[in-house]
C-alpha positions as CSV (number, residue, x, y, z in Angstrom):
1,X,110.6,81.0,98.0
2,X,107.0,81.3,99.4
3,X,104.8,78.6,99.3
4,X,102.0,78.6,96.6
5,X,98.4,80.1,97.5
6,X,95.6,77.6,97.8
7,X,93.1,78.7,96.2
8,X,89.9,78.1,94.2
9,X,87.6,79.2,91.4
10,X,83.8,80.2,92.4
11,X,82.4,80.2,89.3
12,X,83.4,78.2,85.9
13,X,82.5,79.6,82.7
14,X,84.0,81.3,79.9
15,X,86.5,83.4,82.6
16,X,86.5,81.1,85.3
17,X,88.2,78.9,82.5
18,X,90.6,81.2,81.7
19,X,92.3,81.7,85.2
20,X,92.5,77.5,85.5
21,X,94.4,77.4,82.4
22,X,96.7,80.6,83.3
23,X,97.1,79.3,86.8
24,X,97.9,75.8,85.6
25,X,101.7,77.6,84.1
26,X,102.7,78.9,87.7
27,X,102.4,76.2,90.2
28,X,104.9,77.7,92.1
29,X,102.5,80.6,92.9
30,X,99.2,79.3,92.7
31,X,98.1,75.7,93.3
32,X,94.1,75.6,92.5
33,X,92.8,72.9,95.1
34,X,89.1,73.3,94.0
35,X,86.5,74.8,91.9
36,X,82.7,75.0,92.2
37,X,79.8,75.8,89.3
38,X,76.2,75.7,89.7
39,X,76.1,73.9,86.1
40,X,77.4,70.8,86.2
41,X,78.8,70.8,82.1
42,X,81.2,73.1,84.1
43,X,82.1,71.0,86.8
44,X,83.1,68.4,84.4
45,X,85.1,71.1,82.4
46,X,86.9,71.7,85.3
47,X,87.6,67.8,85.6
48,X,89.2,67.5,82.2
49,X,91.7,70.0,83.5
50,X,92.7,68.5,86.1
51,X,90.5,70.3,88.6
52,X,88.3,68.7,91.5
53,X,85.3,70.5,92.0
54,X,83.6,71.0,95.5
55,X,80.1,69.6,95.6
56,X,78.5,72.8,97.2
57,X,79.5,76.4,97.5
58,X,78.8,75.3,101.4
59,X,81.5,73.1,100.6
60,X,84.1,75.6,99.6
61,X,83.6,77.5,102.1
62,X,84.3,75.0,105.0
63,X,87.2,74.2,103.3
64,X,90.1,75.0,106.3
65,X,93.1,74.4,103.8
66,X,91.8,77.4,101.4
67,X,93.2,80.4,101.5
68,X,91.8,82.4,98.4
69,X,89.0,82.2,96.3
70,X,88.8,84.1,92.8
71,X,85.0,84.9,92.3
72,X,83.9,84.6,88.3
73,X,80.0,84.8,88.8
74,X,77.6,87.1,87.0
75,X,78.2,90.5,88.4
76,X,75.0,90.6,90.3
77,X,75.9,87.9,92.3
78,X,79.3,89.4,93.3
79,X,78.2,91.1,96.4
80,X,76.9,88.1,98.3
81,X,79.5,85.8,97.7
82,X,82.3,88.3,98.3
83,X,81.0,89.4,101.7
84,X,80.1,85.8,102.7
85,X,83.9,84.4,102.0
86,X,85.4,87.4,103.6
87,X,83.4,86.1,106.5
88,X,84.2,82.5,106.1
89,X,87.8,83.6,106.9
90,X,89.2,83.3,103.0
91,X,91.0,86.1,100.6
92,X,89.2,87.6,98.0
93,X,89.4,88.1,94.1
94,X,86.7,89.5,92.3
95,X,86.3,89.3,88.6
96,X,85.4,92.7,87.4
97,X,82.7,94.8,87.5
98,X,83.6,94.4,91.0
99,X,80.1,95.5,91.6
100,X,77.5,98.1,90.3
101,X,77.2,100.2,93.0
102,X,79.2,102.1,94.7
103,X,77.0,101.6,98.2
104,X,77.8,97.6,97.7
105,X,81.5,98.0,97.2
106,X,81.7,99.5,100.4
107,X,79.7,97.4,102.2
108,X,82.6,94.7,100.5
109,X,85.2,96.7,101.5
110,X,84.0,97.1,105.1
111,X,83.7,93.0,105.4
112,X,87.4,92.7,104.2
113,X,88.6,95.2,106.6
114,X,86.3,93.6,109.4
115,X,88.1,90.0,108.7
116,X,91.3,91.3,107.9
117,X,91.5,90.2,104.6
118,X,92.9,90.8,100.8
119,X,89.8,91.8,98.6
120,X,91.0,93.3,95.6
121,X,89.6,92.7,92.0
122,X,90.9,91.5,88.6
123,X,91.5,94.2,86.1
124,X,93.6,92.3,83.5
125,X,93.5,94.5,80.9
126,X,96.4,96.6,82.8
127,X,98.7,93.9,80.8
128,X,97.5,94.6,77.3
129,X,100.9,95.8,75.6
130,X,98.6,98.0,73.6
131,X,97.6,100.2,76.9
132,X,101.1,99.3,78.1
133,X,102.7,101.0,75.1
134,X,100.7,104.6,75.4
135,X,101.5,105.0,78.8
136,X,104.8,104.5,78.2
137,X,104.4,107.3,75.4
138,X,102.5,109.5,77.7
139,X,105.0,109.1,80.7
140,X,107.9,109.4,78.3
141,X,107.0,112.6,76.4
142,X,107.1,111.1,73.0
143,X,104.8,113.4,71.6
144,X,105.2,116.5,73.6
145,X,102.3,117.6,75.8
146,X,99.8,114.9,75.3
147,X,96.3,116.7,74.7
148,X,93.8,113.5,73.8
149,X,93.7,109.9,73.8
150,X,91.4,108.0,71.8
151,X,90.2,104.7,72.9
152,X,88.0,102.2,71.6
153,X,86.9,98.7,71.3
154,X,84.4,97.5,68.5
155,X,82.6,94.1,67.3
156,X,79.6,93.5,65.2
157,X,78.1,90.8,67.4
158,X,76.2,92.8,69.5
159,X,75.9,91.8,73.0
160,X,76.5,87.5,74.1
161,X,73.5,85.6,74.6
162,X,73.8,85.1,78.4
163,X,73.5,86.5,81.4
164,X,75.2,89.7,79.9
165,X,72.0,91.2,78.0
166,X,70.2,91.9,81.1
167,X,70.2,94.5,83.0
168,X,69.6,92.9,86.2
169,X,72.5,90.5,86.1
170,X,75.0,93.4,85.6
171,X,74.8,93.4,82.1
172,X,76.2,95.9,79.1
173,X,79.0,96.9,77.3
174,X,80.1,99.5,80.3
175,X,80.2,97.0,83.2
176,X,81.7,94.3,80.5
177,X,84.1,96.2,78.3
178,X,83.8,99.9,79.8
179,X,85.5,98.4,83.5
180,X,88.2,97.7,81.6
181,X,88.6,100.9,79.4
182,X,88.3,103.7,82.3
183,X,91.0,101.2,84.9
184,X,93.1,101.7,81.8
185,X,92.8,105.4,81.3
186,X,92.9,106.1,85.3
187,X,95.6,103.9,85.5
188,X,97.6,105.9,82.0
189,X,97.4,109.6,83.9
190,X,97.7,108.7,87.3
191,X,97.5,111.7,90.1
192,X,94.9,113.7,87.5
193,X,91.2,113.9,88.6
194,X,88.3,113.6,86.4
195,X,86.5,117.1,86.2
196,X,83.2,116.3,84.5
197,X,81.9,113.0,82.0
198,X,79.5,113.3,79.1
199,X,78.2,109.7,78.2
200,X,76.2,108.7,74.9
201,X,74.8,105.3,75.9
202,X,73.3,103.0,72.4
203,X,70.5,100.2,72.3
204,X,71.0,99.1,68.8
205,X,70.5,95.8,69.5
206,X,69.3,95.4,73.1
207,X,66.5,97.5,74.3
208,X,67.2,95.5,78.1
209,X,70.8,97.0,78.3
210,X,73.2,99.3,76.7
211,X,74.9,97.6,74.1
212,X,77.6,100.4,73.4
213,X,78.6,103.8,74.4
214,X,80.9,106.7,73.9
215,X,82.1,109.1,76.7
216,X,84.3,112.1,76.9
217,X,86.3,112.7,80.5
218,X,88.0,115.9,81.0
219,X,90.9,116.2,83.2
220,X,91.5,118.7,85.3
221,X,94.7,120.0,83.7
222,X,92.9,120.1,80.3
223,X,93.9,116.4,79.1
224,X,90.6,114.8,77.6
225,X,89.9,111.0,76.6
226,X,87.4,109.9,74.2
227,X,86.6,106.0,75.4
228,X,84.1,104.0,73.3
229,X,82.6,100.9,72.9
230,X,80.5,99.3,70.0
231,X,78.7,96.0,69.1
232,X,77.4,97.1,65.8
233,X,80.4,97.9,64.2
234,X,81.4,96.2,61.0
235,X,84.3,98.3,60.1
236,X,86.4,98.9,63.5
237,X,87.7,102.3,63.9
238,X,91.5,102.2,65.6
239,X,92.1,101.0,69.4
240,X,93.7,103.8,70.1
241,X,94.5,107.3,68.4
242,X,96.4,109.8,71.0
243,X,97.4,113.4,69.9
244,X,100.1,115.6,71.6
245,X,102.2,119.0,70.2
246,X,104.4,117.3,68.6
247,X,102.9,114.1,66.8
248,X,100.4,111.8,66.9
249,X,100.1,107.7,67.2
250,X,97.8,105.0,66.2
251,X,97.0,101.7,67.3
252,X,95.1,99.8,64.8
253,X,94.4,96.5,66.6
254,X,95.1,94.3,69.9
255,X,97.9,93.0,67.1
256,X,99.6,96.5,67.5
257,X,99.6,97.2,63.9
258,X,100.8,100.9,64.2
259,X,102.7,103.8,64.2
260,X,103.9,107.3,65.4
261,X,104.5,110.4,63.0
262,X,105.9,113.2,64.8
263,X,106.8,117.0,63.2
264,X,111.1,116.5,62.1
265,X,111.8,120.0,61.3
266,X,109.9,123.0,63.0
267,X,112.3,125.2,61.0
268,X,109.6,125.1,58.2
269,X,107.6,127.2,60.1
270,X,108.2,131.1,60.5
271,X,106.5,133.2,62.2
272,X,105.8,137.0,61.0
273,X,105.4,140.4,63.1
274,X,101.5,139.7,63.5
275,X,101.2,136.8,66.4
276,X,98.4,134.7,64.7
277,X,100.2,135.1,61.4
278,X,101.7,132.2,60.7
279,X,103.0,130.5,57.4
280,X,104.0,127.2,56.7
281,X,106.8,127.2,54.1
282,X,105.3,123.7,52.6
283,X,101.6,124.5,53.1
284,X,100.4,125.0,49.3
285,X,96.9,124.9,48.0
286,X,95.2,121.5,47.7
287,X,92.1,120.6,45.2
288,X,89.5,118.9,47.7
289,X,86.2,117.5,46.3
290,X,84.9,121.1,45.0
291,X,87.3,123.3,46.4
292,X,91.0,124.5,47.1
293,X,92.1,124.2,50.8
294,X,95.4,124.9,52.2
295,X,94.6,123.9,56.0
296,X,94.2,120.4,54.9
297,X,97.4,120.4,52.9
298,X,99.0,117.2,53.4
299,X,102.4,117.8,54.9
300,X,106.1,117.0,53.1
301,X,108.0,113.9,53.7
302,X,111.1,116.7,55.0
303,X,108.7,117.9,57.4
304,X,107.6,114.8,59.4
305,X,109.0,111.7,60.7
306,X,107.7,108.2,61.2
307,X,108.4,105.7,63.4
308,X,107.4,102.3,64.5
309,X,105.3,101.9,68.2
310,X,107.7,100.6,71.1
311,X,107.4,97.5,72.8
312,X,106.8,96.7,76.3
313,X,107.4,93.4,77.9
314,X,104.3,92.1,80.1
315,X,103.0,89.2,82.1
316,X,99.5,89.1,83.1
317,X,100.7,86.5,85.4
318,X,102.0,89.2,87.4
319,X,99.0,90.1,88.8
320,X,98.4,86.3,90.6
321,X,102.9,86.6,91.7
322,X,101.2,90.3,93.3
323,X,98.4,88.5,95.3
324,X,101.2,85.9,96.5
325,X,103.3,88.6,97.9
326,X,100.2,90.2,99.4
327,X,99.2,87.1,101.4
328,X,102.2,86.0,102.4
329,X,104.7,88.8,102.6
330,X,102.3,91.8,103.4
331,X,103.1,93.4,99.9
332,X,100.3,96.2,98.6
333,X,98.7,95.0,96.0
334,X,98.4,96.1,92.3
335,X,94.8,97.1,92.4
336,X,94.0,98.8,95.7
337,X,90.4,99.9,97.1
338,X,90.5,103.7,96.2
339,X,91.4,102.6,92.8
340,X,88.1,100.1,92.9
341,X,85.9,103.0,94.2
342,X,87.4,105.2,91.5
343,X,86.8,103.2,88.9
344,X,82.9,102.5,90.1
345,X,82.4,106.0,91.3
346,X,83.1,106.9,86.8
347,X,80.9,104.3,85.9
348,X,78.1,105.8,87.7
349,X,79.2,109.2,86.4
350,X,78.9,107.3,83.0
351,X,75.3,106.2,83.8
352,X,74.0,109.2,84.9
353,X,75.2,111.3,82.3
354,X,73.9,108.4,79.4
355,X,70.6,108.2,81.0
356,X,69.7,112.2,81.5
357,X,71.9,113.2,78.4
358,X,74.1,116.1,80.4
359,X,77.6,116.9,81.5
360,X,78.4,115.3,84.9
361,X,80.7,117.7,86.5
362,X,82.0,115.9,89.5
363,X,85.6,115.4,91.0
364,X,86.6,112.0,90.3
């Protein structure tokens, strides 16, 4: 077996915590040899895990025994630091929003290809199961040609009280939670390009930085997803809702409280001589609010079908076993640089279109 990757942990707050305790369960892939934190309530944090912070970012970086660093700074300060330990001779992990530009993620990129270096990013949400589980659903068919995929995330606390309600730190709910939402829907319908974005950015409760936001993205062969993100919602509308020919699935929650009904028996359907003439066998006249329809007729049980949501079995650890193939076997890794510029390349798309309230129609 390879040996593990020394690495270290620039920056130790609310994420910076989170990779020490997931790398503490696979010492065989990752041994963490040092941290660093400007606040020192995070150094000692880092201490009652078992970590030994370095005294100085200077320090860290003349550090000969580490190979990798995992950067969890505010996203403003990503650039600098990334660039600088590319040059100081170390591997690279960014936390996401790798950066806000795309002009400074290629500046990055240049540095890591200059030193010869891994620089990738950390886009952890390509192990939710609930992702996982509709592209599965998409790849596999399950619902015939797949027309829309609704996705969302919602809270009612607004925006945190840090460093993430200003707009010059790289704050905002599309660089926090938006990152996260277009990887996952690039990553669900890979091989289709983006043909034009139409953004509605909100300031409910920040006037510094959007605190939520709803997009549409077309696809070239028709597909479209609706992605959203809210801070001021007390009732949460489902995480995912995806339509296709055939049926249609919801996701409720991150608990995948769910289900799939699909169309059982297309034999109640018959068609007549006239082509647009069509007439459902179980389609009879409803009483709605103040009027009769027969569109909205609820359908029979004989009709449809349902059935629970499959599983898929994930690790997000598999991301870190990636990076130790990368460094020490010459793997590719899981998130590449075309799939970084991608992603940033929408999110600009995204701010554009919020800010002058038009379609974007640009290949993506």
């Amino acid at each position: 077996m390879s040996a593990p990757i020394k690495m270290a942990i620039l920056g130790y707050g609310g994420q910076g915590n989170w990779h020490g305790k997931t790398l503490k369960t696979i010492p065989e892939t990752v041994e963490v040899i040092g941290t660093y934190d400007i606040k020192e309530n995070r150094q000692e944090a880092a201490r009652e895990l078992g970590y030994t912070p370095y005294n100085s970012f200077e320090d860290l970086l003349a550090d000969k025994d580490l190979e990798l660093v995992t950067v969890a700074t505010p996203n403003d300060l990503h650039k600098d630091q990334v660039i600088t330990l590319l040059n100081a001779g170390k591997n690279v992990i960014c936390e996401k929003p790798v950066t806000m530009t795309l002009a400074d993620l290629d500046e990055m990129i240049a540095a890591a290809n200059k030193a010869g270096k891994l620089f990738t990013v950390h886009q952890n949400r390509r192990w939710d199961e609930d992702f996982l589980i509709v592209k599965k659903m998409l790849e596999d068919n399950t619902l015939g040609d797949a027309f829309l995929a609704e996705s969302r995330v919602h809270g009612s606390r607004g925006i945190p009280s840090d460093w993430r309600n200003r707009k010059e730190c790289g704050g905002g709910m599309v660089l926090d939670w938006g990152v996260h939402l277009f990887d996952q829907m690039l990553m669900m319908v890979p091989g289709r390009k983006i043909t034009s974005v139409f953004t509605e950015l909100t300031y409910i409760t920040n006037e510094n930085c959007d605190d939520g936001f709803r997009t549409i993205l077309t696809f070239e062969d028709g597909f479209r997803a609706l992605v959203e993100v809210g801070t001021s919602n007390f009732i949460s509308l489902p995480r995912w809702y995806v339509m296709g020919e055939n049926g249609t699935a919801i996701i409720e929650n991150f608990h995948l409280d769910g289900k799939i009904t699909m169309i059982s028996n297309w034999e109640t359907r018959e068609k007549t001589d006239a082509i647009t003439d069509w007439t459902e066998k179980d389609a009879k006249p409803i009483v709605t609010g103040a009027g009769l329809t027969k569109t909205m007729a609820p359908r029979t049980p004989d009709t449809i079908k349902e059935y629970p949501l499959p599983r898929v079995e994930c690790d997000v650890r598999d991301y870190y076993r990636n990076i130790q193939k990368v460094i020490r076997d010459g793997a590719e890794p899981l998130v590449t640089h075309e799939q970084m510029r991608r992603v940033v390349m929408l999110m600009e798309a995204v701010f554009e279109s919020g800010e002058k309230n038009e379609v974007i129609k640009r290949i993506i």
